[in-house]
PLY file of the C-alpha trace (Angstrom):
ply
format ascii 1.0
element vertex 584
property float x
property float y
property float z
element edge 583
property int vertex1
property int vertex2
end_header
-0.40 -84.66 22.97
-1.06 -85.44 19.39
1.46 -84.00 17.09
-0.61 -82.84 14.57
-1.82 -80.94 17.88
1.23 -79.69 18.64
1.92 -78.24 15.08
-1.08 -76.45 15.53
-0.35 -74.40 18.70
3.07 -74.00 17.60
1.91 -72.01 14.43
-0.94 -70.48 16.93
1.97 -69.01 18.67
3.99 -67.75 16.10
0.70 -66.06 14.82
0.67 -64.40 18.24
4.38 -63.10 18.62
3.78 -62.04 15.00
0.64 -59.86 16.12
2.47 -58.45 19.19
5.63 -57.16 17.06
3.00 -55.33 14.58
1.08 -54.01 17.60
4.54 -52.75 19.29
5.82 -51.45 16.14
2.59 -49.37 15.14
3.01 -48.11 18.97
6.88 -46.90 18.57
5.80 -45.53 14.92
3.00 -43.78 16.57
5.08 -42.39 19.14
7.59 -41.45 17.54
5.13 -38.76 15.33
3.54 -37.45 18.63
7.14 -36.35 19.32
7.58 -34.83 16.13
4.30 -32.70 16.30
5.58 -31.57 19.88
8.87 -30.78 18.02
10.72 -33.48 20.33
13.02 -34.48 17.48
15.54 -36.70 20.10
13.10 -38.50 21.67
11.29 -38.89 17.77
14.57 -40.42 16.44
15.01 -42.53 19.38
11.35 -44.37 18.89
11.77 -44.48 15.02
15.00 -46.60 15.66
13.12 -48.80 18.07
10.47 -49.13 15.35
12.79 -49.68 12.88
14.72 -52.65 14.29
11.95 -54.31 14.29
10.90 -53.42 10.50
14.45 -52.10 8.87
12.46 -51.04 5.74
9.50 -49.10 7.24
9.86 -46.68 4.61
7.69 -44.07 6.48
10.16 -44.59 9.67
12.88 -43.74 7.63
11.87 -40.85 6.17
10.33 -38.76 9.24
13.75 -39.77 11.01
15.15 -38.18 8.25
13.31 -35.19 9.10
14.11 -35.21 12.36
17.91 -35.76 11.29
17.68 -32.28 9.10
15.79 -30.40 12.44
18.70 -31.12 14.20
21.49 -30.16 11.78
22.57 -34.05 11.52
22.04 -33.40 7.36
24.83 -36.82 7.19
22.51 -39.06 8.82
19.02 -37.73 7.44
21.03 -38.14 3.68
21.61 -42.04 5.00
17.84 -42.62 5.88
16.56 -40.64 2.90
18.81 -43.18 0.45
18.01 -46.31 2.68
14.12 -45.11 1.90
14.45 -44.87 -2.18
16.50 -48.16 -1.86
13.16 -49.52 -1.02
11.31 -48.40 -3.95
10.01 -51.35 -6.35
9.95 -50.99 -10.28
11.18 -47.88 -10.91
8.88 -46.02 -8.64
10.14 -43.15 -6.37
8.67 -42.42 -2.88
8.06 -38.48 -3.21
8.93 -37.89 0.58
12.41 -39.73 0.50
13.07 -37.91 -2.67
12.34 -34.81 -0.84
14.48 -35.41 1.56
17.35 -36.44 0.18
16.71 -33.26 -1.72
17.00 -30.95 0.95
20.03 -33.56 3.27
21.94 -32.56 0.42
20.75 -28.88 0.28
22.09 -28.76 3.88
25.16 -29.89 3.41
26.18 -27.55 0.70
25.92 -29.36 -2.14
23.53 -27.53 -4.07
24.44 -28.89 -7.84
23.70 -32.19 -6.70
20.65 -31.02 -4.71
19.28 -29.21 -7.63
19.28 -32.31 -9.56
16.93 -34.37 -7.40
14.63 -31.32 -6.96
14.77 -31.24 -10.64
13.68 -35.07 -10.33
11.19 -34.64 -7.94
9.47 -31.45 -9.80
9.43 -33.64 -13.20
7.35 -36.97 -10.90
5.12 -34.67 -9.46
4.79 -30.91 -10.70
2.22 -29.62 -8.84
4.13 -29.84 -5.45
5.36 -26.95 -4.33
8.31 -27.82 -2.08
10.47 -29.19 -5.38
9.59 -25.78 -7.05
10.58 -23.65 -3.96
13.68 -26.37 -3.67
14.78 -25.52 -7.60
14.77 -21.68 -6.50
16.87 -21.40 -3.46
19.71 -24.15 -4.74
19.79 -22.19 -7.99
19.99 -18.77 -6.14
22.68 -20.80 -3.95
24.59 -21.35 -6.83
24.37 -17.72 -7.94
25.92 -16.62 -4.97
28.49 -18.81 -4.80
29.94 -18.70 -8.11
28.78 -15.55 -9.23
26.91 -14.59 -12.35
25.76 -17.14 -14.38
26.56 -15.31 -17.28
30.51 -15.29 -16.42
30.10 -19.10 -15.91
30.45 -20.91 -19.40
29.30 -24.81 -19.15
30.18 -27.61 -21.48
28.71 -30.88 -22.35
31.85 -32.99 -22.32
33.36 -35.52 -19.31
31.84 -37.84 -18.31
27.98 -37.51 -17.60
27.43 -40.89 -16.63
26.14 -39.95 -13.01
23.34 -37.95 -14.48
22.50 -40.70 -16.09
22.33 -44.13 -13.47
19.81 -44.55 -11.14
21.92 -44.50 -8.07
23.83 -48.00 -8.71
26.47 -47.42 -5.04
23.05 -47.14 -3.30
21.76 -50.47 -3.99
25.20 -52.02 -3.13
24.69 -50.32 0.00
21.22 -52.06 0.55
23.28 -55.47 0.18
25.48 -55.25 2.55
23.43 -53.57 5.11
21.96 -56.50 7.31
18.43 -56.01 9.68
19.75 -56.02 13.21
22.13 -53.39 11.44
20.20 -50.48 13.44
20.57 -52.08 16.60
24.35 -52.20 16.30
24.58 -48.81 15.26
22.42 -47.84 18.45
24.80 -49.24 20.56
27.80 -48.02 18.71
26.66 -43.88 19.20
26.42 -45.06 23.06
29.52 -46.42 23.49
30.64 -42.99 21.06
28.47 -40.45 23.84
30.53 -41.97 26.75
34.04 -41.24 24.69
35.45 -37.58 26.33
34.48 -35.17 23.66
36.36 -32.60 21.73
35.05 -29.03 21.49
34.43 -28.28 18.07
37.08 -26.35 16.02
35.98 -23.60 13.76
38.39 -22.87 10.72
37.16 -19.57 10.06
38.45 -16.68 11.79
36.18 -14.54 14.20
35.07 -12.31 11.77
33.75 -13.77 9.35
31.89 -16.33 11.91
30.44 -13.27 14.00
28.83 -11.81 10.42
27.91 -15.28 9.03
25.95 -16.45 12.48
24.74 -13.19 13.49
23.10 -12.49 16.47
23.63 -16.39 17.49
27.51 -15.75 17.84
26.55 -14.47 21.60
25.43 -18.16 22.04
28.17 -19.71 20.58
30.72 -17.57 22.83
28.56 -18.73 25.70
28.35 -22.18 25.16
32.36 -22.06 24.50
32.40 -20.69 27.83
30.60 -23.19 29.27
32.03 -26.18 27.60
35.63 -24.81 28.88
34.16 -24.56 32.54
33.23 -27.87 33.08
36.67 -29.48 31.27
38.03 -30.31 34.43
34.98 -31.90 35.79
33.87 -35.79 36.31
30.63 -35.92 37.58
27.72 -37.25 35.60
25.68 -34.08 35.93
28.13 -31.90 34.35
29.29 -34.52 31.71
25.55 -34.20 30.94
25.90 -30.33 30.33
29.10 -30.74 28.15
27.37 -32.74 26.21
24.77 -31.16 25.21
27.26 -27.92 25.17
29.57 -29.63 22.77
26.61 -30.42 20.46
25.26 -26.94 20.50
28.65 -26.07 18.72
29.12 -28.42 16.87
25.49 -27.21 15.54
26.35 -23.84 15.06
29.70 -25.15 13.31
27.79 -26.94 11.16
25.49 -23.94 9.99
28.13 -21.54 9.89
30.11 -23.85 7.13
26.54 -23.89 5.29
25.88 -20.14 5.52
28.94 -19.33 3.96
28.32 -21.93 0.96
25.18 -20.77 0.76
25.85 -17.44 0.17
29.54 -16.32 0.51
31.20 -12.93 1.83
31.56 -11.00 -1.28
28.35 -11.98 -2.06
27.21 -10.31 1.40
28.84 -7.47 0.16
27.60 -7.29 -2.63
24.00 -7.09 -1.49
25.13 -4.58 1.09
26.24 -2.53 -1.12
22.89 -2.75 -3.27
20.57 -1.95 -0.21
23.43 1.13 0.59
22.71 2.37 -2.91
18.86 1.99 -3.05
18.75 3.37 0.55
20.47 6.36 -1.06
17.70 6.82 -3.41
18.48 7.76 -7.65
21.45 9.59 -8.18
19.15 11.07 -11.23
17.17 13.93 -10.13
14.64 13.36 -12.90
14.17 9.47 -11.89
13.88 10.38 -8.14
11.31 13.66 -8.73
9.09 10.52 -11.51
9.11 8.31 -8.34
7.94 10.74 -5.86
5.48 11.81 -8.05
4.36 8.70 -8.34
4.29 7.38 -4.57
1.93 11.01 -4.57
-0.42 10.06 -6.93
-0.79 6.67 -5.11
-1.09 7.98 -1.66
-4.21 10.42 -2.73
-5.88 7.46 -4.73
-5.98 5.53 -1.31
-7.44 8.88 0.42
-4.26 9.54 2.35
-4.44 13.40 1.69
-2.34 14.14 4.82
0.86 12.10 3.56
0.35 13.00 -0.13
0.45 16.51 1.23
3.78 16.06 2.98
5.80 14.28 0.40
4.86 17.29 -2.21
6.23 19.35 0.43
9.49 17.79 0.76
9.64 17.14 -3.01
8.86 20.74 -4.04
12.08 21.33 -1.37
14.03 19.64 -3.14
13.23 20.65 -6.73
13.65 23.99 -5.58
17.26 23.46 -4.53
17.92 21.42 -8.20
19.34 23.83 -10.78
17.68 24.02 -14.29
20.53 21.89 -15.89
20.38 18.75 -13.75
16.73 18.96 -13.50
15.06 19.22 -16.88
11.31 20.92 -17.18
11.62 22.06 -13.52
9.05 25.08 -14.04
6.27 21.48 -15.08
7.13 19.88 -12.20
7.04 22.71 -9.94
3.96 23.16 -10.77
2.69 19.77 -10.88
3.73 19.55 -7.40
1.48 22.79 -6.53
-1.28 21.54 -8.27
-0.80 18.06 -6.04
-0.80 20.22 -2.90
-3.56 22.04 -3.67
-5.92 19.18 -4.50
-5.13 17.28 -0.82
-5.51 20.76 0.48
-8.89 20.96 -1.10
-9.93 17.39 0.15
-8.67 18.19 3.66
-11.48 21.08 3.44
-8.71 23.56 4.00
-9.92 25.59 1.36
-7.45 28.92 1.45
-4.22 26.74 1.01
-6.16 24.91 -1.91
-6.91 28.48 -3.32
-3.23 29.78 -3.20
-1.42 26.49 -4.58
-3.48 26.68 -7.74
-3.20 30.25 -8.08
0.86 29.43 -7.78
0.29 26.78 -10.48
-1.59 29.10 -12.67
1.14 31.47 -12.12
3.98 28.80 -13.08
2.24 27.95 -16.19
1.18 31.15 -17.50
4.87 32.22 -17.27
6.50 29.11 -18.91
3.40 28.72 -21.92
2.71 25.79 -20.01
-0.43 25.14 -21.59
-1.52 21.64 -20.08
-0.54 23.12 -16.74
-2.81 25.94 -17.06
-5.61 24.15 -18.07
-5.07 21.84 -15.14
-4.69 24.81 -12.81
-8.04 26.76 -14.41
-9.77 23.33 -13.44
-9.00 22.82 -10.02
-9.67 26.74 -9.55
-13.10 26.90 -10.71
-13.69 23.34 -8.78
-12.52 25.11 -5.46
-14.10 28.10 -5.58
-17.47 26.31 -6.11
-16.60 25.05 -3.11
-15.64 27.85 -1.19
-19.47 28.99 -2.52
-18.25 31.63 -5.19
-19.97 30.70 -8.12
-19.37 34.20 -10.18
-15.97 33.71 -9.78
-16.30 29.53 -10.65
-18.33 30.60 -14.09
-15.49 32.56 -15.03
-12.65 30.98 -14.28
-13.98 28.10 -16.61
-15.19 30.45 -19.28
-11.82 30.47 -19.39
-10.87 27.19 -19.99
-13.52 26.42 -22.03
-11.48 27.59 -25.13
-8.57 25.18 -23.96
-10.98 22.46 -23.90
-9.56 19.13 -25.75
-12.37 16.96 -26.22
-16.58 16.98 -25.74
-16.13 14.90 -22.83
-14.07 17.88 -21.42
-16.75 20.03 -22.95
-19.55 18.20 -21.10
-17.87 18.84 -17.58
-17.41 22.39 -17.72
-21.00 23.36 -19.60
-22.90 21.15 -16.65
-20.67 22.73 -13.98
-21.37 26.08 -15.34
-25.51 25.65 -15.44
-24.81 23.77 -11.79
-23.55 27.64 -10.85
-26.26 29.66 -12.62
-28.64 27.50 -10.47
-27.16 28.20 -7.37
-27.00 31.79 -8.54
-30.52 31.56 -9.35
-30.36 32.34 -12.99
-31.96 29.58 -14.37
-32.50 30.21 -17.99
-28.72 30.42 -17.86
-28.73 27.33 -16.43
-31.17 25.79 -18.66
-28.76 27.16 -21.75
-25.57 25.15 -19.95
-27.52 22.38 -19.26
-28.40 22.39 -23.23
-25.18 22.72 -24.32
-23.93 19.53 -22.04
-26.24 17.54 -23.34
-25.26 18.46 -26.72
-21.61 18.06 -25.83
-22.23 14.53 -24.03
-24.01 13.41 -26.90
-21.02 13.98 -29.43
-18.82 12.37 -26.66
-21.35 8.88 -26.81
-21.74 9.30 -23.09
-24.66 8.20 -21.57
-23.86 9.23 -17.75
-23.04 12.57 -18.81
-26.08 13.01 -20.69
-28.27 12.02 -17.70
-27.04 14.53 -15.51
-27.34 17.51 -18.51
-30.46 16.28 -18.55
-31.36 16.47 -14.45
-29.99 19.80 -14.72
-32.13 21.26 -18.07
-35.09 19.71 -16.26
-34.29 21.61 -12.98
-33.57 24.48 -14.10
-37.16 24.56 -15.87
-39.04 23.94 -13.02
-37.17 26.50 -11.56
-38.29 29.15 -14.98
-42.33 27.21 -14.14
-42.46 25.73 -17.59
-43.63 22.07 -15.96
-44.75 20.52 -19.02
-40.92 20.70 -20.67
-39.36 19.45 -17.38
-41.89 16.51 -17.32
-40.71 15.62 -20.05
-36.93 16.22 -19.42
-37.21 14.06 -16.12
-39.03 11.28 -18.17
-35.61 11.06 -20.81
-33.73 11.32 -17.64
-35.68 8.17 -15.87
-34.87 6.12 -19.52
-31.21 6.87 -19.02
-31.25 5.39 -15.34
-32.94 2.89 -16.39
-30.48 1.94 -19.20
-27.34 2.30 -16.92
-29.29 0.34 -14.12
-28.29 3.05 -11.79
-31.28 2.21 -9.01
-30.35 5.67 -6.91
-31.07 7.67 -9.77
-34.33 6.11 -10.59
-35.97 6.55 -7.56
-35.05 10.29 -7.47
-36.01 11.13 -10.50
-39.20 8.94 -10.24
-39.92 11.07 -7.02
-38.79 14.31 -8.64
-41.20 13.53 -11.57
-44.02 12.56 -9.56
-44.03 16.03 -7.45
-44.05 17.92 -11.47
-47.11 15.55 -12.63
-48.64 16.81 -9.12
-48.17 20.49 -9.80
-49.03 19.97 -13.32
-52.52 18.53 -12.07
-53.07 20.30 -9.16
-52.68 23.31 -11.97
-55.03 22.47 -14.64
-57.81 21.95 -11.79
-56.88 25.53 -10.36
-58.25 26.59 -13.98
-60.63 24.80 -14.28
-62.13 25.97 -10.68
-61.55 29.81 -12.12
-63.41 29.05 -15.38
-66.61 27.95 -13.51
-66.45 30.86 -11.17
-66.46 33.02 -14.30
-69.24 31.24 -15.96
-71.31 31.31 -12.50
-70.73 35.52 -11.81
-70.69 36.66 -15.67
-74.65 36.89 -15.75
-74.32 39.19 -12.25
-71.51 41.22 -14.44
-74.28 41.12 -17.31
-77.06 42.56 -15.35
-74.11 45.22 -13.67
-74.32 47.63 -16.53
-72.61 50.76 -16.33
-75.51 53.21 -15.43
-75.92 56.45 -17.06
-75.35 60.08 -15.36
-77.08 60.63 -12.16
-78.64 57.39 -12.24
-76.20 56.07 -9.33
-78.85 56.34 -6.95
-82.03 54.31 -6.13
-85.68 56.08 -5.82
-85.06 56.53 -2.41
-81.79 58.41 -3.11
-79.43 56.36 -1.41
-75.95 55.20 -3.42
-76.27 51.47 -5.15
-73.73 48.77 -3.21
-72.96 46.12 -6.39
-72.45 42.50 -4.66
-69.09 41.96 -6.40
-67.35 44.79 -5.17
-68.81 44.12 -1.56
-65.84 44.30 1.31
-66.92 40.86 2.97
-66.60 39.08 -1.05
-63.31 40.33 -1.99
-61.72 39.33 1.65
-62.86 35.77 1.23
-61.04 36.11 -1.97
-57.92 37.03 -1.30
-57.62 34.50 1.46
-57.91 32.08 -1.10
-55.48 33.03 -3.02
-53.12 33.55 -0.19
-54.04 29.88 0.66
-53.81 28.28 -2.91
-50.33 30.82 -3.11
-48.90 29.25 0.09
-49.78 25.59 -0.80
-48.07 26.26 -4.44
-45.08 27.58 -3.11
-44.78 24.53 -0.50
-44.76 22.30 -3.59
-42.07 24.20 -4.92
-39.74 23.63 -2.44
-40.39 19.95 -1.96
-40.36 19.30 -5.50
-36.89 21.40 -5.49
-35.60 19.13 -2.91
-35.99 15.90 -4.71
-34.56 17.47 -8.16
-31.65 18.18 -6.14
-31.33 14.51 -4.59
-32.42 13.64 -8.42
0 1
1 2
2 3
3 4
4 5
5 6
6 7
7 8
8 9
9 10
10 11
11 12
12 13
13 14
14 15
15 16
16 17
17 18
18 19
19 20
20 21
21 22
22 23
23 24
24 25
25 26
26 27
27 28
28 29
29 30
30 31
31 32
32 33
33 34
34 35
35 36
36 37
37 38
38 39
39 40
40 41
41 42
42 43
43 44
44 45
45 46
46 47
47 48
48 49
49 50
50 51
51 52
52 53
53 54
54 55
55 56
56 57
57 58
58 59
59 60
60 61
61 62
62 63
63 64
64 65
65 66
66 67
67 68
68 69
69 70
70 71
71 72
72 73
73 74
74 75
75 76
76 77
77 78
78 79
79 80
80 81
81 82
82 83
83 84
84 85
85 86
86 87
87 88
88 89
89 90
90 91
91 92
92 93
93 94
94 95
95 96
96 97
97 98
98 99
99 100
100 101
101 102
102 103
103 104
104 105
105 106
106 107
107 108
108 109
109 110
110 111
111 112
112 113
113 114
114 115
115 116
116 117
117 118
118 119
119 120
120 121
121 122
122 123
123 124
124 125
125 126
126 127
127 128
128 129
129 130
130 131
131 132
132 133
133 134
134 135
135 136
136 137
137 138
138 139
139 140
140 141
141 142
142 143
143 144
144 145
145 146
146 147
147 148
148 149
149 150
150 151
151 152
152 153
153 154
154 155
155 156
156 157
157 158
158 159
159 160
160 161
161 162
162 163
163 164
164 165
165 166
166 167
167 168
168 169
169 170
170 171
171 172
172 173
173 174
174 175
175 176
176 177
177 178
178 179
179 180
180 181
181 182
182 183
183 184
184 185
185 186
186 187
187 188
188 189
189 190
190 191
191 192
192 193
193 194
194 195
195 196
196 197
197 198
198 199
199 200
200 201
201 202
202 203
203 204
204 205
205 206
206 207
207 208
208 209
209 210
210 211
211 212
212 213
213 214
214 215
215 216
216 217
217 218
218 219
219 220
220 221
221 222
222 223
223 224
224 225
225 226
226 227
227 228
228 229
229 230
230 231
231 232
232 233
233 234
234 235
235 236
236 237
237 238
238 239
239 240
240 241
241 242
242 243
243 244
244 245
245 246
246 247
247 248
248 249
249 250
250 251
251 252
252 253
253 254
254 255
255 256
256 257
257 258
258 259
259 260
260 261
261 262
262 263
263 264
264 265
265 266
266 267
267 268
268 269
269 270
270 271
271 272
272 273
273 274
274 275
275 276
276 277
277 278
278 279
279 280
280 281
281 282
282 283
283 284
284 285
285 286
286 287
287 288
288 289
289 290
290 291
291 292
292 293
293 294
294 295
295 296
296 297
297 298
298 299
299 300
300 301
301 302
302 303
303 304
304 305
305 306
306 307
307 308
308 309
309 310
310 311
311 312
312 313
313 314
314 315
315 316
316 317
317 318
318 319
319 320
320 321
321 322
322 323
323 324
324 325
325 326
326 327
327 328
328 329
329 330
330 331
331 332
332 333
333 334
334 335
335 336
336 337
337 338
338 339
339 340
340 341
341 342
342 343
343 344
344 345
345 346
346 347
347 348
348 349
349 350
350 351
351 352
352 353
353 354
354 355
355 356
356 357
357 358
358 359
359 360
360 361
361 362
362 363
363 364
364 365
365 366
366 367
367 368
368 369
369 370
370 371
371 372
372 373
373 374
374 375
375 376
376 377
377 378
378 379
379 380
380 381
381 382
382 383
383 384
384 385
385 386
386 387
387 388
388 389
389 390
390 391
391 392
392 393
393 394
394 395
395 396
396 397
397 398
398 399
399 400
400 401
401 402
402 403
403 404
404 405
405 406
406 407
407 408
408 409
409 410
410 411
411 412
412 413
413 414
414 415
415 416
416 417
417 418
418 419
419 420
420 421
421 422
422 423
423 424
424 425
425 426
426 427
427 428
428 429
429 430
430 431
431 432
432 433
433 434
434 435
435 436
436 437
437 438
438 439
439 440
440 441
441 442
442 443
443 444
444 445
445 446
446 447
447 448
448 449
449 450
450 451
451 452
452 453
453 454
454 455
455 456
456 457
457 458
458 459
459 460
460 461
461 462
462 463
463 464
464 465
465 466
466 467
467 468
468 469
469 470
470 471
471 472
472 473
473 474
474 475
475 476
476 477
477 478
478 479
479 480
480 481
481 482
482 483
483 484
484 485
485 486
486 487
487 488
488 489
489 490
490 491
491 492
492 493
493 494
494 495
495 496
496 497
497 498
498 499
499 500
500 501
501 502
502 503
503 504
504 505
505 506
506 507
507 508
508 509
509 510
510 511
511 512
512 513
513 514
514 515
515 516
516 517
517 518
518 519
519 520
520 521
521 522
522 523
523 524
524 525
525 526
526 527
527 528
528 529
529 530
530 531
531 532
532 533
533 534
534 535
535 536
536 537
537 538
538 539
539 540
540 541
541 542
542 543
543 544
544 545
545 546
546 547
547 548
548 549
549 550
550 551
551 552
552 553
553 554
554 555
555 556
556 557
557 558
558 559
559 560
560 561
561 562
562 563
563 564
564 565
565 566
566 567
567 568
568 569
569 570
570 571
571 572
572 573
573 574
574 575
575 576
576 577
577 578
578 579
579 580
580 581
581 582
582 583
């Protein structure tokens, strides 16, 4: 065989076994991240070190070992892969992940100064990530906890701050010593290590404090303890097996435990227990607590929930009631406020009685204690339930009433439509049409356009209503401009209906005349030639009595059926064009 030949196949080969190690290392890598999506983190670890001793500086290897180091509480040896990872980092440049991790290895173990600095790293390289943000949050409220208040914690910039400073110089002496088939040696080292007799793991804490710090996961620890101590005295490769993995569920828990209480200490336990006791309590301050039921009130009725509005006024009002006038200042205002709030859910449950007798006690309350805003308030939401309860006398003047007490024209604008909005149900309409008048008036000084559109819906009902058409044609048409200006499409097309069924009547009206006119014109020469006659000239030659055709029996029934007919038909217009002013 030629040698140049031979050279050849050799470096053929070597391009072969090259191919194969890529192929079997992209296989472990690959395997290795099934097992971490199917949160396998052993069996993970296991083919990232295969991978690895094949390519020690897979950087990606390293760091979802890492991972899987941290989901298993090993924070020593994710903290080894995370630094082996930036150790590979060229020019400066920091691989975010390994960063990351060594972040949170170090978070683990408790040391949260020196955690906070890389997350402080990290969050400079790349802001917009969130873990480094969330990372700076929990070591600084770490910190907090275990030293207190930073307030009673005084810093100064003197000792040496050279670490702060290097770029991690013992790391990259680590790197040089650290040889390739280092991994494998290591492998073989832990499995020499798993077939040593193992110690249960001692916890220095007393029971205590390790029963509040694990929580409801002490049961487990005292049961793998249990377990562990069973199977002391045995030799057989099954239950070496179950020690095992016994021993390491301790030694787990151990390892939290010791975290737990770094990361947030007993008296800082107590601390927030005694916080949640005191807010559980609610405000020793009657005043505070009465403001912040007053408030959850107001919100529960702005989300429609009338039922629990109506019991925390309840149990509020209770306890007002039992506070004396010294500890609770203005109690009279808020008794009455809470009436007032009892009497509105009341009035939206439709249970209209109850709504009537807590505003009459809030009237009560503020007529005694010149509680002037109160009774306003209360004069309000009287009128506003007795128009529901259909007594509209009794609406009008309960807000004549407050119409004195009246603060502003917006106010003013309210209570003059809801007034005319009563003398139309009543039936008086050129009250209502006055009312009306005055609201728009009122809504005008107030610059509001929505008000003024319904002033004006009413003033144009209420003149159908007293027949003068023409006026509430016109009325509707400066009502359809103000829909049309506030876009408000519902309105539109009520009015625009409303108006049509006016125009209609209007027409159907000036025809009506015009029809009577011509019948004049055509019977006035009969009337003409009808002259009274003189005395004793009633009869003919013949002597019988004259029988005029207009006052004949058969003419004046066809008559009045017509005007029964046309006074039906008019009347049927009416009450559709009422309907659509009411919609309008």
């Amino acid at each position: 065989m030629p040698k140049g030949r031979g050279r050849k196949d050799s470096d053929s080969d070597a391009a072969t076994d090259d191919q194969g190690t890529v192929g079997t290392f992209e296989t472990l890598r690959d395997e290795g991240e099934h097992f971490v999506h199917v949160q396998q983190y052993v069996k993970a670890i296991e083919s990232f070190s295969k991978a690895l001793e094949m390519k020690p500086e897979d950087k990606t290897c390293l760091v979802v070992r890492a991972k899987c180091h941290l989901m298993l509480g090993n924070s020593e040896k994710a903290l080894e892969d995370a630094n082996t990872a930036l150790d590979q980092d060229e020019d400066g440049k920091r691989d975010i992940r390994a960063l990351n991790m060594k972040a949170e290895a170090l978070y683990q173990k408790g040391d949260f100064e020196t955690a906070l600095v890389f997350y402080h790293r990290g969050n400079k390289l790349r802001p917009e990530l969130q873990e480094f943000r969330l990372g700076i949050q929990k070591c600084q409220e770490a910190i907090d906890n275990s030293i207190g208040s930073p307030s009673s914690v005084h810093l100064e910039a003197s000792g040496d701050l050279s670490y702060f400073y290097k770029d991690e110089e013992d790391q990259k002496l680590k790197k040089q010593k650290q040889q390739q088939k280092g991994y494998t040696k290591v492998s073989q080292a832990q499995k020499k290590e798993e077939r040593k007799e193992r110690q249960k793991p001692q916890d220095g804490s007393n029971t205590k404090t390790t029963k509040e710090l694990l929580g409801q996961l002490y049961r487990d620890k005292e049961y793998l303890e249990k377990l562990f101590d069973s199977l002391s005295h045995s030799s057989t490769q099954t239950d070496s097996y179950i020690k095992g993995r016994a021993c390491d569920g301790l030694e787990y828990l151990t390892v939290r435990s010791d975290f737990w209480r770094q990361q947030k200490p007993m008296y800082a336990r107590k601390r927030d227990r005694q916080a949640r006791s005191a807010h559980s309590a609610g405000p020793r301050d009657p005043m505070k607590y009465v403001l912040q039921k007053l408030v959850e009130i107001d919100e529960a009725q702005a989300e429609g929930k009338y039922e629990e509005s109506l019991e925390k006024s309840k149990k509020t009002l209770k306890r007002v009631e039992e506070t004396s006038e010294d500890s609770l200042k203005n109690k009279p205002d808020v008794m009455a406020n809470l009436y007032s709030c009892m009497g509105n859910a009341y009035l939206e449950m439709n249970m209209y009685a109850d709504a009537l007798s807590c505003h009459k006690k809030d009237l009560s309350i503020a007529k005694d204690n010149n509680l002037e805003e109160a009774e306003s308030r209360a004069l309000d939401n009287l009128g506003r339930t007795c128009a529901k309860m259909g007594d509209f006398g009794e609406a009008i003047e309960i807000w004549k009433k407050k119409l004195p007490k009246s603060k502003s024209p917006l106010e003013s604008t309210w209570l003059y439509h809801e007034i005319g909005r009563c003398h139309l149900e009543l039936g008086e309409y050129q009250d209502a049409k006055d009312y009306g008048e005055k609201s728009l008036a009122a809504a005008k000084e107030a610059d509001d356009a929505g008000w003024q559109l319904h002033a004006c819906v009413l003033i144009a009902q209420s003149e159908v209503k007293c027949g003068e058409l023409e006026a509430a044609s016109e009325t509707f048409t400066r009502a359809l401009e103000l829909a049309e200006d506030q876009e408000d499409r519902s309105a539109e097309s009520a009015i625009k209906k409303a108006l049509e069924e006016v125009n209609d009547r209007l027409v159907k009206g000036g025809q009506e005349d015009d029809e009577q006119d011509k019948e004049d014109d055509r019977r006035s020469p009969d009337r003409d030639r009808e002259s009274p006659a003189p005395k004793g000239s009633d009869k003919d030659k013949d002597g019988k009595k004259s029988s005029p055709r207009a006052d004949s029996p058969k003419e004046n029934s066809k008559g009045k059926d017509k005007k029964d007919e046309d006074k039906e038909k008019t009347e049927s217009d009416e009450n559709e064009t009422e309907k659509n002013e009411s919609h309008a």
